[in-house]
C-alpha positions as CSV (number, residue, x, y, z in Angstrom):
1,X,160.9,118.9,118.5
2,X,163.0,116.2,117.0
3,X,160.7,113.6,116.7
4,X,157.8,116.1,114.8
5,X,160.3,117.0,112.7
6,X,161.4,113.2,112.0
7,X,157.4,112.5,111.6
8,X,156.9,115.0,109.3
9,X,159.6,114.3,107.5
10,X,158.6,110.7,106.8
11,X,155.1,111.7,105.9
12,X,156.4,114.4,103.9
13,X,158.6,111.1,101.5
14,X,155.2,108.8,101.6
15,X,153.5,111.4,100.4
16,X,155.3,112.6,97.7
17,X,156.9,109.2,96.7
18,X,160.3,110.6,97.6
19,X,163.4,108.4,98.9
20,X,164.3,109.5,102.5
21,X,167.8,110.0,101.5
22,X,167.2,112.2,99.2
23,X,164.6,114.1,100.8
24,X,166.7,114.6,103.5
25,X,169.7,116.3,101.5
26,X,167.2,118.1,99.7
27,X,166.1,119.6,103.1
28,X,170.1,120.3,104.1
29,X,170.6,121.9,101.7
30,X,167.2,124.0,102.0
31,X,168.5,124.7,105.6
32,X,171.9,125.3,104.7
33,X,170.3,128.2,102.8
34,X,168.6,129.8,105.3
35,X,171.1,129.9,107.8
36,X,173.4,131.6,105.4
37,X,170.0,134.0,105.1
38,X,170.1,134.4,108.6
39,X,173.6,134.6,109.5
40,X,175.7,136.1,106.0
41,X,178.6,136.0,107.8
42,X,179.0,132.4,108.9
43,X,180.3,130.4,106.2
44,X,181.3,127.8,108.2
45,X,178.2,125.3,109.3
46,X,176.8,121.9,109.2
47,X,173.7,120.8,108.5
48,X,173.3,117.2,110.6
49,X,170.2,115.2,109.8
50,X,170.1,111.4,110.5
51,X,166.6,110.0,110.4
52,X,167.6,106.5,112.1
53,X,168.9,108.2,114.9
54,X,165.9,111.1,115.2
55,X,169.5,113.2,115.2
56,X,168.9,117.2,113.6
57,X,171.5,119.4,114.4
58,X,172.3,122.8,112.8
59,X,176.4,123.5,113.9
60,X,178.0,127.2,113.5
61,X,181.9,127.0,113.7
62,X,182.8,130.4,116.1
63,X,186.0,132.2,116.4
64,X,186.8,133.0,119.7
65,X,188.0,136.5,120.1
66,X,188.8,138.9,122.6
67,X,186.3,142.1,122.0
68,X,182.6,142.3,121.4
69,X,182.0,140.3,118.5
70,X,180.7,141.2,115.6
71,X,178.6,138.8,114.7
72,X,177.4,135.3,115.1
73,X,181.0,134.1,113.6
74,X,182.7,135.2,116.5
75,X,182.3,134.5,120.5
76,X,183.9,136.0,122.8
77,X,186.6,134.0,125.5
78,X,184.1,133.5,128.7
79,X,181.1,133.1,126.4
80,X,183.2,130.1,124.4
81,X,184.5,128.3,127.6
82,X,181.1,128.1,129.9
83,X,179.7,127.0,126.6
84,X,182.4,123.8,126.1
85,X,182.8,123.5,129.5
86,X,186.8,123.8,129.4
87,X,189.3,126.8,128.9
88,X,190.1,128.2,125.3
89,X,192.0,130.6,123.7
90,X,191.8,133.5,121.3
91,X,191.6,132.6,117.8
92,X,190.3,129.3,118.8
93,X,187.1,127.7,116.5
94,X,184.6,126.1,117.9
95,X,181.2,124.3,117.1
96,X,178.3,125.5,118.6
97,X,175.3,124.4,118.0
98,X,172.1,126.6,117.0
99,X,168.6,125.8,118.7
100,X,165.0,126.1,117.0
101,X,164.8,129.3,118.8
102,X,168.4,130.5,117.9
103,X,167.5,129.5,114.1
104,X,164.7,131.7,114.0
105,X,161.6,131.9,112.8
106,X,162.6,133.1,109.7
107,X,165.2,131.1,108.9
108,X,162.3,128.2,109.4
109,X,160.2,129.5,107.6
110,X,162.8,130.2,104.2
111,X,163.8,126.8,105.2
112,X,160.4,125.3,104.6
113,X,159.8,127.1,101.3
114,X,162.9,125.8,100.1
115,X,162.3,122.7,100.8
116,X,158.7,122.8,98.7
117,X,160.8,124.4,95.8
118,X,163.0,121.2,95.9
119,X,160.1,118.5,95.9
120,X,158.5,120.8,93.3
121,X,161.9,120.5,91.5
122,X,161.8,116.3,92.0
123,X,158.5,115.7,91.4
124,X,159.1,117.5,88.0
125,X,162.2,115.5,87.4
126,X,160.4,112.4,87.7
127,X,157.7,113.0,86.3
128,X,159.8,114.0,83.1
129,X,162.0,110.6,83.6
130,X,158.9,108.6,83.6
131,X,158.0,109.8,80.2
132,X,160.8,110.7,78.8
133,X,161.5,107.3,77.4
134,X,158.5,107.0,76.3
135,X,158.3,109.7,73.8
136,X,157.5,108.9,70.3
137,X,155.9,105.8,71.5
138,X,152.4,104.0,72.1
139,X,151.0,103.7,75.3
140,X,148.0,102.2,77.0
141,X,146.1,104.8,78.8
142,X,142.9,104.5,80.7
143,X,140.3,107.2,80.7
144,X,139.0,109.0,83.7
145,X,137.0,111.7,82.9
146,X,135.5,113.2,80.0
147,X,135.0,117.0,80.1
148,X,131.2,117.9,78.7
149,X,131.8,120.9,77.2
150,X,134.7,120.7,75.8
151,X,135.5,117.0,75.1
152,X,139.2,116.9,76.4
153,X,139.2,114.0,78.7
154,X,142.1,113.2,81.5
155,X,143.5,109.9,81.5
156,X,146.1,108.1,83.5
157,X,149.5,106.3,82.2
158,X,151.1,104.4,85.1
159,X,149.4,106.4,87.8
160,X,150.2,110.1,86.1
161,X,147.6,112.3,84.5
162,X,147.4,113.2,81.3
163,X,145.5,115.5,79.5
164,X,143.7,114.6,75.3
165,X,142.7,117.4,73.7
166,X,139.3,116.8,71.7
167,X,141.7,117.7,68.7
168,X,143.9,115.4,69.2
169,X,141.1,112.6,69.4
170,X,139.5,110.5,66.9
171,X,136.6,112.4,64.6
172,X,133.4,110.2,65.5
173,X,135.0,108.6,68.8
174,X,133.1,109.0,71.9
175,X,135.5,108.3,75.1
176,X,134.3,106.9,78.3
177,X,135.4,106.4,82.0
178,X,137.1,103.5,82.4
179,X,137.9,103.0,78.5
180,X,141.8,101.7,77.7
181,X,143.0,103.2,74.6
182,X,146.0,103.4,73.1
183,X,147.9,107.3,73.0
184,X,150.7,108.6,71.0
185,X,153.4,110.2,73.2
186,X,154.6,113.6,71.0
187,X,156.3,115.1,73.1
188,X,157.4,117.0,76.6
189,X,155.8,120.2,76.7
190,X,157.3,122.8,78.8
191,X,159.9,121.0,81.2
192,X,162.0,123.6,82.6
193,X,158.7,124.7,84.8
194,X,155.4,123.0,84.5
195,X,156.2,120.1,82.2
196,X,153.1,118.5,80.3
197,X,152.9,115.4,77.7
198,X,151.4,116.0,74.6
199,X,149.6,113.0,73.7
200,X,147.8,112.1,70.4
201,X,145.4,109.3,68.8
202,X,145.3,111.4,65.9
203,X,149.5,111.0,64.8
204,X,150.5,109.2,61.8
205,X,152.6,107.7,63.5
206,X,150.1,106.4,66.3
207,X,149.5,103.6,63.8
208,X,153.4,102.6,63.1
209,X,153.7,102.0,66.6
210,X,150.1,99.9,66.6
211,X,151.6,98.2,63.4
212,X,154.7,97.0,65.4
213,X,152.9,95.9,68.6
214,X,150.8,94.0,66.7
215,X,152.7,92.6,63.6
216,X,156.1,90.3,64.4
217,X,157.0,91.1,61.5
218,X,157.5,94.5,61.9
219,X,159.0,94.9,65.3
220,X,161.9,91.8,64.3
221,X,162.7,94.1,60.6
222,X,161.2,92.0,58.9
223,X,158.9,93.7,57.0
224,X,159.9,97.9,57.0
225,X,157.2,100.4,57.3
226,X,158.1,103.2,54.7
227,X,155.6,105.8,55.0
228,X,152.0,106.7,56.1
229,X,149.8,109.0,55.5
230,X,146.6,109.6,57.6
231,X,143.1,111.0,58.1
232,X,142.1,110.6,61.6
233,X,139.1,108.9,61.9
234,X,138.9,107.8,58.1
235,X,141.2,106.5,56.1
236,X,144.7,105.5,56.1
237,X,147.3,104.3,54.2
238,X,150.9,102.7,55.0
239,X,153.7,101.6,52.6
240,X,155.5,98.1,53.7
241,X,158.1,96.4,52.2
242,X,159.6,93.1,52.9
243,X,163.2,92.4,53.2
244,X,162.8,88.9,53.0
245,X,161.3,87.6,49.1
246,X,159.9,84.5,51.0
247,X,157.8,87.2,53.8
248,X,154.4,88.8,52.0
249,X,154.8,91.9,53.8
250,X,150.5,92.6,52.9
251,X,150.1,89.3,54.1
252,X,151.6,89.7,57.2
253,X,149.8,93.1,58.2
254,X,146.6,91.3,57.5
255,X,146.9,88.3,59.4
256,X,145.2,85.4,59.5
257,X,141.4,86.1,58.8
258,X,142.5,89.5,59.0
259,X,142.9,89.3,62.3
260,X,146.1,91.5,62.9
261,X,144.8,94.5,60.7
262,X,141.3,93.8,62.3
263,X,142.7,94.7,66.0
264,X,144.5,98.2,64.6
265,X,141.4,99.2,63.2
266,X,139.4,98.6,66.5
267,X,142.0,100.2,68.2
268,X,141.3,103.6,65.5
269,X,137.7,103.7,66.1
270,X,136.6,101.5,62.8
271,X,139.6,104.1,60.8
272,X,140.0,102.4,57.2
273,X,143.4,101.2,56.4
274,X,144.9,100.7,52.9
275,X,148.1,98.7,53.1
276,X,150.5,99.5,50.1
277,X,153.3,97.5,48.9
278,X,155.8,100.0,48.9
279,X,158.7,99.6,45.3
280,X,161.6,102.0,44.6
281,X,160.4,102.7,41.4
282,X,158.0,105.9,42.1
283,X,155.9,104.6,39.2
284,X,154.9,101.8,40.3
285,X,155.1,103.1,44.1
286,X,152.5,105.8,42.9
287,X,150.5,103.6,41.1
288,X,150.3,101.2,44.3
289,X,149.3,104.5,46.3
290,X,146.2,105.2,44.6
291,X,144.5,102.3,45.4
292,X,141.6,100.4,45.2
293,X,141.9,102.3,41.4
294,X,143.3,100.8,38.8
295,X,146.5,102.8,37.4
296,X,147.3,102.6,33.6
297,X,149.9,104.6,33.4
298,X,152.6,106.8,36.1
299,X,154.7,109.7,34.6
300,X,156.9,111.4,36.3
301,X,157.7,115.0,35.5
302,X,161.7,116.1,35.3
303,X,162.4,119.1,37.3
304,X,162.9,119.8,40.8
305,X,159.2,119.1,42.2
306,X,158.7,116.0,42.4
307,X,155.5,116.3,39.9
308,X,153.7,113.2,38.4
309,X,151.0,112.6,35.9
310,X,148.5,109.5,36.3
311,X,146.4,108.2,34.2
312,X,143.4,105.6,35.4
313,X,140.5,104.3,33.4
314,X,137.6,106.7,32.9
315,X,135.2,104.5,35.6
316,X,138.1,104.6,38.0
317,X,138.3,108.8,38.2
318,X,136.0,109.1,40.9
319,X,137.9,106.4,43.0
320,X,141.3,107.4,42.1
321,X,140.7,110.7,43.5
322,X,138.0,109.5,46.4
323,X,135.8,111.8,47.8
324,X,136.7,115.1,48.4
325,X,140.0,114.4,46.8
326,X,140.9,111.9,50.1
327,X,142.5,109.4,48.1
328,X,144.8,111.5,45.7
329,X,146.2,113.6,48.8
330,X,146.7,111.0,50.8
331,X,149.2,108.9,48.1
332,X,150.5,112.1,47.5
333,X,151.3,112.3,51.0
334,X,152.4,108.4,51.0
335,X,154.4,109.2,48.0
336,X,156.0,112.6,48.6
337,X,155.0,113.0,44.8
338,X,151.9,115.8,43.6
339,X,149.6,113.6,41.7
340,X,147.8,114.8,38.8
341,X,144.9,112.7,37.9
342,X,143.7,112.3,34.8
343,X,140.8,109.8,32.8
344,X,142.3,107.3,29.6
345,X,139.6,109.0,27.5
346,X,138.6,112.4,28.4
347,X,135.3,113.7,27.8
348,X,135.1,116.5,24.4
């Protein structure tokens, strides 16, 4: 019986990626459970489980008395002695040792469901400790399947699955098997029972991560992202600024022959990016939002809402605003400020 038990023990840790140690307390204390099941009134036992030496033993401590006993916490005086094989007297403790067929099948069986609770209980532990660390970060992911109907596609980080919405995807991106692609992680979703990571390629915040994988300058300090605001799938726009006067924080971002920028935008599925030199004057900040327009003037409204008044060139209305008012929101976003947009010369 031992060495099934042994065998299915180590299958049971290949299988489920579990240390034998652990596995093995896990399982004591499964058993440990169902003995008290079994037997309510033994509180004293042991639980022996040695894998190296195929050793599983299951020990009851018995007080010897002098009547019937009452239960499996008691034994009576001839009953202890032919068991240890030497004279005892009343009051005495002993260990004796339960076999399969003494622990029951019952006891076996609450044993074994235990122990399924437990590795239910690890592998959700680990699989929150491989991601929890991760949160808030990008990741590489590689795509295994793509759902037809729905267009939520499963994809693996580091051997786990995860699961991308078609929401949370780019608008206009068609995923493939095999594909590598970089996801957002947003968060732990449900962890107490059947944790799930969110994941995202639509987050802002998707591209401040891509911005410091890919620009030294922003992962050493350098040069600071302030703020972004985003479209999925069509535009975007980030505010740098450089700490160091000598350090072009644009400059940087674009990269030589635009090849820094050029490798975030392939990563976003061809997403346009505006990069905006961010100034702690929200006049000029505003004014550096709106681009490509040209800004002649910024006013900013006094009151509690932050409220500001913008006027451009009549030929840069359209742009200033963008189509279907793209470009306003987003440097309102970027800015934190409402925008109102209006032409140098309006029309009578």
């Amino acid at each position: 019986m031992n060495k099934e038990f042994f065998e299915a023990l180590e299958l049971l840790a290949k299988e489920n990626g579990i240390p034998m140690d652990l596995l093995v307390d896990k399982i004591k204390q499964g058993i440990a459970r169902a003995v008290k099941k079994e037997y309510p009134y033994c509180e004293d036992f042991l639980v022996d489980i040695v894998p190296e030496e195929h050793k599983f033993e299951i020990t009851v401590m018995r007080t010897v008395v002098e009547e019937l006993p009452l239960d499996m916490s008691e034994i009576t005086v001839e009953e202890a002695a032919a068991y240890v094989g030497h004279p005892v007297a009343v009051d005495d403790v002993i260990p004796y040792q339960l076999s399969t067929a003494q622990f029951g099948r019952v006891a076996a069986q609450n044993a074994k469901q235990a122990i399924r609770t437990e590795i239910k209980t690890f592998e959700r532990q680990k699989y929150i400790s491989q991601f929890s660390d991760k949160i808030h970060e990008a990741v590489s992911a590689t795509v295994q399947r793509v759902e037809p109907e729905s267009g939520n596609a499963t994809l693996t980080i580091d051997k786990n699955e995860v699961y991308l919405y078609k929401n949370e995807q780019i608008p206009g991106e068609v995923l493939k098997e095999g594909d590598i692609v970089k996801l957002y992680i947003a968060d732990i979703i449900n962890p107490e029972r059947k944790p799930m990571v969110k994941v995202s390629r639509t987050h802002k915040d998707l591209v401040k991560r891509l911005f410091e994988l890919e620009i030294p300058e922003i992962y050493d300090g350098t040069v600071e992202v302030k703020s972004i605001s985003r479209e999925a799938g069509s535009r975007t726009k980030i505010a740098v600024w450089s700490k160091d006067k000598n350090v072009d924080p644009v400059g940087s971002c674009i990269g030589p022959k635009h090849s820094r920028i050029g490798s975030i935008v392939n990563e976003l599925h061809g997403e346009k990016i505006d990069i905006i030199v961010y100034d702690e004057d929200p006049a000029v900040f505003i004014a550096h939002a709106l681009a490509p327009a040209e800004v002649i003037k910024v006013e900013i409204e006094e009151g509690e809402q932050k409220t500001c008044v913008v006027t451009v060139p009549n030929n840069q209305l359209s742009l200033a605003i963008g189509n279907k008012g793209q470009n306003a929101k987003l440097a309102a976003r970027l800015t934190g400020y409402k925008i109102d947009i209006k032409p140098e010369n309006p029309i009578e």
